[in-house]
N, C-alpha and C positions, 0 to 999 in steps of 0.2 A: 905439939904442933910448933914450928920455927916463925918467928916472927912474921908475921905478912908486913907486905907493902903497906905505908903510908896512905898511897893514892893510887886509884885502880880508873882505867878509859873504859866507860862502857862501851861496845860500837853494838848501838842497834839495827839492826839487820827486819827487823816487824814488817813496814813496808812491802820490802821486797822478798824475804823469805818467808815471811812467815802469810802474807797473802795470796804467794804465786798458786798454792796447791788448792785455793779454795775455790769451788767446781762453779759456783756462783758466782757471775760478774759484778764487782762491788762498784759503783757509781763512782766516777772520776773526782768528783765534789769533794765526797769523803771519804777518800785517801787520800786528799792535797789538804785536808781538814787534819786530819789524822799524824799527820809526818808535822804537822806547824804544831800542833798541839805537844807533840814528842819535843817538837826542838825548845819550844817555849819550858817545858817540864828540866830543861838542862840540858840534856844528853848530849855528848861534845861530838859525835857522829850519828846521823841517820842515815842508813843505805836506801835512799827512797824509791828505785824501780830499778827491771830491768832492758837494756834495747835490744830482748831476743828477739826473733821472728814470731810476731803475731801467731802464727801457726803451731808453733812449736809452745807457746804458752798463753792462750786468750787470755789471759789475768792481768795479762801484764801490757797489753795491744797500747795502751792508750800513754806508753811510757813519756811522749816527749810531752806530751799536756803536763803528765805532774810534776817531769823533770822543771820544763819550762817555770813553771808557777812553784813550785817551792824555792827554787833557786832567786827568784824575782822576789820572793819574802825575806831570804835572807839574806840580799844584798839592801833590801831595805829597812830592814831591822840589824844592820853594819855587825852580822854575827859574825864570829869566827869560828861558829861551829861548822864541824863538815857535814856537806854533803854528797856524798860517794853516791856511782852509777855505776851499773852494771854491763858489763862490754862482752859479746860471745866473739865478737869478729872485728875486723877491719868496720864494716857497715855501722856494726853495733856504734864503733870508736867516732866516726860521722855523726853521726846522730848525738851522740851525746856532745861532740865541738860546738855543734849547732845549737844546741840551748844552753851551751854557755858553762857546761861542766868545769869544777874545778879539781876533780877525782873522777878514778872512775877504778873500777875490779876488773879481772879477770879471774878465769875457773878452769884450774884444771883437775888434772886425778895422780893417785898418786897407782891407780891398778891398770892394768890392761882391757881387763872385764867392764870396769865403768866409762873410762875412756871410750870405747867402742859404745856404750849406752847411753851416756850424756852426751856426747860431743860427737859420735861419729867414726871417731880416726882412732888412733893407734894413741900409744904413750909418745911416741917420734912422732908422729904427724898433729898432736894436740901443740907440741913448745913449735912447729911450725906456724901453726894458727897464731898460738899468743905472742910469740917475742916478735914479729912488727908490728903488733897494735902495742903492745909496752914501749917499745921504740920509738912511736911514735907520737906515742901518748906524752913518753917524755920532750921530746923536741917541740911538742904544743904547751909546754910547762906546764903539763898536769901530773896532780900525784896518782900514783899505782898503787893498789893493794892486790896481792894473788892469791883466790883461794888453792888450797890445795885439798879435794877430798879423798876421802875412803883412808884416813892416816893409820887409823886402827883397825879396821876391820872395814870388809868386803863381804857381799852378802852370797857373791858366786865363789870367791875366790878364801874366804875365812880372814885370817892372823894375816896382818901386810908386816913384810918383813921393815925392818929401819932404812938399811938400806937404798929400798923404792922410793919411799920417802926423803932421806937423802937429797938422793941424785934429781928427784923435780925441785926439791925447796933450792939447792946450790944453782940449777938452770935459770928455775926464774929472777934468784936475788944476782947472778952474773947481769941477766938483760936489763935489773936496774930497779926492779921493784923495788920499792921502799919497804914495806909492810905484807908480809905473810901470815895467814890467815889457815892454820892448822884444824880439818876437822874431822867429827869423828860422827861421820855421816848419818851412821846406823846404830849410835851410841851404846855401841859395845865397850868401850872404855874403862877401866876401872884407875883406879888412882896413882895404882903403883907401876900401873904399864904407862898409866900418862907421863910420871917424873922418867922413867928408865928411856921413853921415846925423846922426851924435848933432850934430855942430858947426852943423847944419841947424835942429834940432832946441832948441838954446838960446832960441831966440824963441820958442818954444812952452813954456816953463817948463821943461822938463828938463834940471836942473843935475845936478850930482851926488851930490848927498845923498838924491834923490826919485827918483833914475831905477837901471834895473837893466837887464841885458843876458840874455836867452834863446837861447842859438843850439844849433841842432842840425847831429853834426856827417857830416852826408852826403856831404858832399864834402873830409871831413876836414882841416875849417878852423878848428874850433870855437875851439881852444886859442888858434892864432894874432889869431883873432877879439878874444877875450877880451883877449891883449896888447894888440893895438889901442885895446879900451875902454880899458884902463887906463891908456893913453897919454891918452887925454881927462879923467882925471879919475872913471871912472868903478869905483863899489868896491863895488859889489853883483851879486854875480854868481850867476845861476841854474846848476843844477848835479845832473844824476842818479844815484845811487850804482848803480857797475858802467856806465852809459852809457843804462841798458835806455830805454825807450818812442819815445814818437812821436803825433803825432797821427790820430788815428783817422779822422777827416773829414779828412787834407788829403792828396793825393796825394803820392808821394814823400817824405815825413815820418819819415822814417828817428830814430836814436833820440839822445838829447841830450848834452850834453856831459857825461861821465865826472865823477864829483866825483874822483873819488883821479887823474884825469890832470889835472886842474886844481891839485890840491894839491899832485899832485908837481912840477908847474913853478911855484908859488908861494913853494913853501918852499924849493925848491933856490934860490931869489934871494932868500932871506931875506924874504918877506910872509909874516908874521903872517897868519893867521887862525883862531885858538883852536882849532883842529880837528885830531883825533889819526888821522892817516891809516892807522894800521894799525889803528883799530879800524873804523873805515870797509871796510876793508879784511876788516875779520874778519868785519864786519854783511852786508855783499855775499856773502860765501863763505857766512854759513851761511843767506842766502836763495838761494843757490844749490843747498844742499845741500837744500831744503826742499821746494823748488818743481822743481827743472830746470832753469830758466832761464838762460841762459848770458850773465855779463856781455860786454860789448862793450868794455870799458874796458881799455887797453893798460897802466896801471900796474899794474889788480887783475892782470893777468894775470902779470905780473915780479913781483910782490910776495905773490901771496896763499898760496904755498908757505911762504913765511916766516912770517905773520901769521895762523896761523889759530890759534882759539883765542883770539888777546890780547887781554885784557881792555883797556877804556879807561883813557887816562892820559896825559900827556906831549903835552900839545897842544903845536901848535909857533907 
C-alpha cells in the first residue's frame, strides 16, 4: 500500500443521509440532539438536513427547525465546524438563507436513468436546476458542495462510463462549486475501478483538495474503497454514524460507509482526523437507544459496549 495521508476530513452526512430513508418519523428533539452530539464528538462537517419538499421526503419535513437550532449551537459554541444543508432547488436555497446557512449541497446524477428518477429532468435539464442555485448560493457568500451520483454504477443503466462523469463534475466545478462529492450510490465499486475513475477524473478538475469520495457499502467494499481514494491523494471522505441510510430513489442503495469503521482503520495507521471515535460511538448508541434503529457499522458494534456514556474528548 503507498503511503496514505497524514490527515483525512471526515464529512458526516448521518443526519441527513442516513436518516432521510427511515419510514418512522424520528422526533425533531433528537435529531438536533444527535448532530450536536456529532459536532461535540469532532467531526469538522455535519450535513444536518435536507430543504426537499416535505412530500417528496416526510423524514426530512421538519428541516428548517433543525437547520435553525443546530446552527444557533454552533455559532454559540464559536465552532468552526461545518455545517452543510441540503438545496434541491431555488426554494430549497430560500429556506436554508433563512436560517442562516453557511453551506449548503446540491445533487446531481451523473446517468440519464437516475436523473429522470431523482430529480425529474434530464442530465440538461438537472445543471439547469442547479447552476442558479450555485450562483447564487455563491453571491450570498455561502459555500457549495455538489453531489454527483450514480459515478460507478447505475442500477437501470449498469458500468457509467468516465466520461459521463467527466462532463457533470467539469459543469458543476465551471459554475463554481468548491467541493465535489463523488458517489457510488449503489456500492458497486471496487478499488481498482475507484483509483482508474478519480485518475479519469483529474482533467475534469478534481484534484484533491475539491473532490470527496461517497461510497456505500453493499457489497462491503466501502472501507477498502476508501484506501483506494487515499491512495490517489484523496482526504475527504463522506461517512455515516452507525452506517445507517441509503438512497431512497435508487434501487439496491443499501446503507453508507460506517463513520467509526472508517475511523477505526484510520487511526489504527495513525491518520489524524480530529475526531473522537468513542464519542461517535457513544452519539450512535444513544440514537439507537432513542429511536430503534440498529447501527449497521462493525466497529460500533466491537466497541459500543465500552463506550457508552463517554462524554467527548481525545480526538485522535
Amino acid at each position: 500500500m503507498s503511503i496514505l495521508p497524514a490527515e483525512v476530513t471526515i464529512y458526516e452526512v448521518g443526519p441527513r443521509d442516513g436518516l432521510q430513508n427511515e419510514s418512522r418519523l424520528i422526533d425533531t428533539s433528537i435529531k438536533i440532539e444527535f448532530i450536536t452530539k456529532l459536532l461535540a464528538a469532532g467531526l469538522p462537517a455535519v450535513e444536518a438536513t435536507s430543504f426537499v419538499h416535505p412530500q417528496r421526503v416526510p423524514q426530512l419535513a421538519d428541516a428548517d427547525e433543525v437547520a435553525a437550532a443546530v446552527l444557533s449551537y454552533a455559532a454559540r459554541e464559536a465552532t468552526t465546524q461545518r455545517v452543510p444543508v441540503l438545496v434541491p432547488n431555488e426554494r430549497g436555497l430560500d429556506r436554508a438563507i433563512a436560517v442562516g446557512a453557511h453551506e449548503i449541497a446540491v445533487f446531481v446524477s451523473a446517468t440519464e436513468s437516475f436523473a429522470q428518477a431523482n430529480l425529474g429532468t434530464s442530465l440538461t435539464g438537472q445543471m439547469s436546476m442547479v447552476t442558479p442555485v450555485i450562483l447564487r448560493a455563491l453571491a450570498e457568500g455561502l459555500r457549495v458542495r455538489a453531489y454527483v451520483s450514480m459515478c460507478w454504477g447505475d442500477p437501470w443503466e449498469g458500468a457509467v462510463a468516465h466520461s459521463a462523469v467527466q462532463d457533470v463534475a467539469s459543469q458543476l466545478l465551471s459554475a463554481g462549486a468548491h467541493e465535489i462529492s463523488l458517489g457510488d450510490t449503489i456500492g458497486v465499486a471496487t478499488a481498482s475501478e475507484v483509483q482508474t475513475m478519480l485518475r479519469s477524473l483529474r482533467s475534469a478538475g478534481c484534484q484533491p483538495h475539491n473532490t470527496a469520495v461517497h461510497f456505500h457499502d453493499t457489497y462491503g467494499q466501502a472501507t477498502a474503497n476508501v484506501l483506494a481514494a487515499l491512495e490517489e491523494e484523496i482526504t475527504i471522505i463522506d461517512s455515516s454514524a452507525g452506517g445507517l441510510g441509503g438512497c431512497p430513489f435508487a434501487m439496491s442503495a443499501t446503507g453508507n460507509l460506517a463513520t467509526e469503521d472508517i475511523l477505526w482503520c484510520l487511526h489504527q495507521q495513525g491518520v489524524r482526523t480530529g475526531v473522537n471515535l468513542e464519542a461517535v460511538v457513544a452519539a450512535t448508541t444513544w440514537l439507537s437507544q432513542e429511536t430503534g434503529l440498529q447501527p449497521q457499522s462493525r466497529a460500533y458494534v466491537a466497541l459500543s459496549h465500552r463506550f457508552q456514556g463517554i462524554s467527548p474528548g481525545g480526538a485522535a
